[in-house]
VOGU-3710 file (C-alpha; in Angstrom, 3 decimals, decimal comma):
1> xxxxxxxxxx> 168,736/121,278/132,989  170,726/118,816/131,327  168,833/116,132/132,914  165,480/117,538/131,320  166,893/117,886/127,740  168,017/114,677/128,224  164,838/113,086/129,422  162,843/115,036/126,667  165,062/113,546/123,955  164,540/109,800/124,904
11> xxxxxxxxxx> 160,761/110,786/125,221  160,776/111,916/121,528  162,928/109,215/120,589  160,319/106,886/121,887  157,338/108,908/120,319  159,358/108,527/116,971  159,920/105,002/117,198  156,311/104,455/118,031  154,905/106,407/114,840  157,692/104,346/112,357
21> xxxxxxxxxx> 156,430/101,497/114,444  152,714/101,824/113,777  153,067/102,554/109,718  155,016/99,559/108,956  151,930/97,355/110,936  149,312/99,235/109,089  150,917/98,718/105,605  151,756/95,659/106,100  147,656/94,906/107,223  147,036/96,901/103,511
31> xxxxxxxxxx> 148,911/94,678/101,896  149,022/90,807/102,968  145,746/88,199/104,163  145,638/85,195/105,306  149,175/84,228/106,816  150,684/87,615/106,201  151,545/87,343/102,682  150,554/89,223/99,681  148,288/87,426/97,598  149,342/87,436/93,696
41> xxxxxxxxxx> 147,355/85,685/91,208  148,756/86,006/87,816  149,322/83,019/86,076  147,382/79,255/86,031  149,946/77,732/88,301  149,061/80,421/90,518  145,004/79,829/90,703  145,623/76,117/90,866  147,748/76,739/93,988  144,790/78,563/95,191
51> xxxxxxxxxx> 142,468/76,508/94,359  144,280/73,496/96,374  145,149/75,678/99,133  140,996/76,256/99,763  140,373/72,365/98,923  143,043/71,324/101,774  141,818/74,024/104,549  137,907/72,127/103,586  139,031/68,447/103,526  136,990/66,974/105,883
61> xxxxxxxxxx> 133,767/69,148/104,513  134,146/68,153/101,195  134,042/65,226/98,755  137,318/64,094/97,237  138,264/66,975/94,218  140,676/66,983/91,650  142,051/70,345/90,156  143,156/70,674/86,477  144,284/73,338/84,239  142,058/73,592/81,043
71> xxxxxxxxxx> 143,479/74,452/77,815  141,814/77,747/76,911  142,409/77,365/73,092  139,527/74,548/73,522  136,514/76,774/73,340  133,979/74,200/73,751  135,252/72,920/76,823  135,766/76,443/77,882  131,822/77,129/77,520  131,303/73,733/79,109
81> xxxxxxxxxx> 133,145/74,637/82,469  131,818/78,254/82,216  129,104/79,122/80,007  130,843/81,917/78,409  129,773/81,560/74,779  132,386/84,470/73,717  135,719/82,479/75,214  137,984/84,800/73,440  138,714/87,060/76,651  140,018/83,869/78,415
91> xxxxxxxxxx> 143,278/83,746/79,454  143,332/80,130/82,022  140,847/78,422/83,623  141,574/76,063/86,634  139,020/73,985/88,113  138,546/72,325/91,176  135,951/68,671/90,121  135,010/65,731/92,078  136,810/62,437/90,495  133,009/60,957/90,661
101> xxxxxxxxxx> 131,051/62,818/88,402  127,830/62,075/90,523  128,383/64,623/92,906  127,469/68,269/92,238  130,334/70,352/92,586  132,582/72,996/90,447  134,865/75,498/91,819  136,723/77,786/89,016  139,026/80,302/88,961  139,331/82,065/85,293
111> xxxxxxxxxx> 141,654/84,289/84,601  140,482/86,871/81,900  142,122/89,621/79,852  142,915/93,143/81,419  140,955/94,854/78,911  137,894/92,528/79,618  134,702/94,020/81,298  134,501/91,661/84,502  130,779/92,509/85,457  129,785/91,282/81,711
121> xxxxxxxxxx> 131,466/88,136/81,846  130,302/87,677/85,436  126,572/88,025/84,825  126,989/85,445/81,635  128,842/83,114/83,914  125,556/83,542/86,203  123,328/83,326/83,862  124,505/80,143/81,530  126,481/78,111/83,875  125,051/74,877/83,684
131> xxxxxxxxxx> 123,980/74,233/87,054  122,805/70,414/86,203  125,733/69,184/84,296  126,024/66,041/86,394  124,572/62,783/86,432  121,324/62,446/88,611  121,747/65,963/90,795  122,069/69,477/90,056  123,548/72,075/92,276  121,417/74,283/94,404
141> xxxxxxxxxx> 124,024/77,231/94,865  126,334/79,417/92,403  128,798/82,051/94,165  130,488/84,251/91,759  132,872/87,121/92,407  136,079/88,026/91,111  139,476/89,646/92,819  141,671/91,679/90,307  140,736/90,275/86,980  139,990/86,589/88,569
151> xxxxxxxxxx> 136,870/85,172/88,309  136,062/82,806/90,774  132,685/80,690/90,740  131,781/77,843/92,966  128,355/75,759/92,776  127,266/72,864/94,869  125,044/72,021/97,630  124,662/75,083/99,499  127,121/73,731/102,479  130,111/72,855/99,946
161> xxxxxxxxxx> 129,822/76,197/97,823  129,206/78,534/100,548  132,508/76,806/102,616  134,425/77,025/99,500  132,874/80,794/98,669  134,141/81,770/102,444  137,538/80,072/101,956  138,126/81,850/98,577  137,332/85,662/99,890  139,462/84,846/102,864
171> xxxxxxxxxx> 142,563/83,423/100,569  142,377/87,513/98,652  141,831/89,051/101,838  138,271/90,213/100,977  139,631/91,960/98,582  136,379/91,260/95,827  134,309/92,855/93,442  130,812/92,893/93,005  129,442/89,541/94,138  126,469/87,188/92,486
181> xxxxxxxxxx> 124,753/84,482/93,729  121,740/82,196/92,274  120,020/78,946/93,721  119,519/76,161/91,582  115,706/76,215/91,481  114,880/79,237/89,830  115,151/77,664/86,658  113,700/74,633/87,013  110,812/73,908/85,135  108,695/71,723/86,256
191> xxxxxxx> 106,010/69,618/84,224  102,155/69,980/84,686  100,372/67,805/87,206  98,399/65,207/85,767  94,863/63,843/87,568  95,136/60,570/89,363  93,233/57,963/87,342
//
């Protein structure tokens, strides 16, 4: 008798152990991405960080980048970098540039206020970003998404901005909102064909 209270004991024990065992994993899973840490991006040090930690994992994809905090009390380079006419919701903006200003690509990470609507500052980010801000080339793909009350945005060749796209939703753990995309050549207008003379 002994024996079997014993055994029964050890067997709960176990069953215990197992249960405290399999909550810690799970929360843990909830709560950390990419190399098992929580992600927390608060401040412009932080989204520069990011944005360095995606440009290293893409090296060898991607053309030689520079990232630089912009100085959000500029509002025409704020609209420049963006296209967010009303800049007043800004709180930093990091962004991830080629040194040579031939080659189309922007990644940016924009921080905005709490009390900001994210979706409206989004779809103006979509929809005045200037896609062909670079000498000779344009970019043929926009990504834009946000995680908390980050923006992120990324426009290139479709190759570079969907790599960079990917790298970002992995660094948050898929944790995103609502997410945008728009090629380069819907808004291209194009000038009448003239006869051959």
């Amino acid at each position: 008798m002994k024996k079997q209270t014993m055994i029964t004991i050890i067997v709960i024990a176990i069953i215990a152990i197992i249960a405290i065992v399999g909550v810690v994993i799970v929360k843990n899973n909830n709560n950390t991405t990419k190399g098992g840490t929580s992600v927390k991006i608060e401040s412009g040090k932080d989204m520069k960080s990011m944005l360095k930690s995606i440009y290293s994992e893409n090296k060898d994809v991607l053309p030689e980048l520079e990232t630089e905090e912009i100085d959000v009390s500029n509002s025409d380079l704020v609209t420049s970098y963006t296209g967010i006419q009303s800049t007043g919701n800004v709180e930093s903006l990091v962004v991830l540039e080629p040194l040579m200003s031939s080659q189309a690509y922007s990644a940016v990470a924009l921080k905005v206020k709490s009390n900001a609507n994210i979706e409206t500052v989004k779809e103006e980010i979509l929809n005045n970003v200037d896609m062909r801000k670079w000498i000779c080339v344009s970019a043929e793909k926009l990504y834009v998404t946000n995680h908390n009350n980050i923006i992120f945005f990324v426009m290139s060749d479709e190759d570079w901005a969907t790599v960079t796209y990917n790298s970002f939703k992995e660094y948050v753990g898929n944790e995103i909102g609502k997410e945008l995309q728009k090629s380069g050549e819907e808004d291209i207008e194009l000038p009448e064909e003239r006869p051959a003379q």
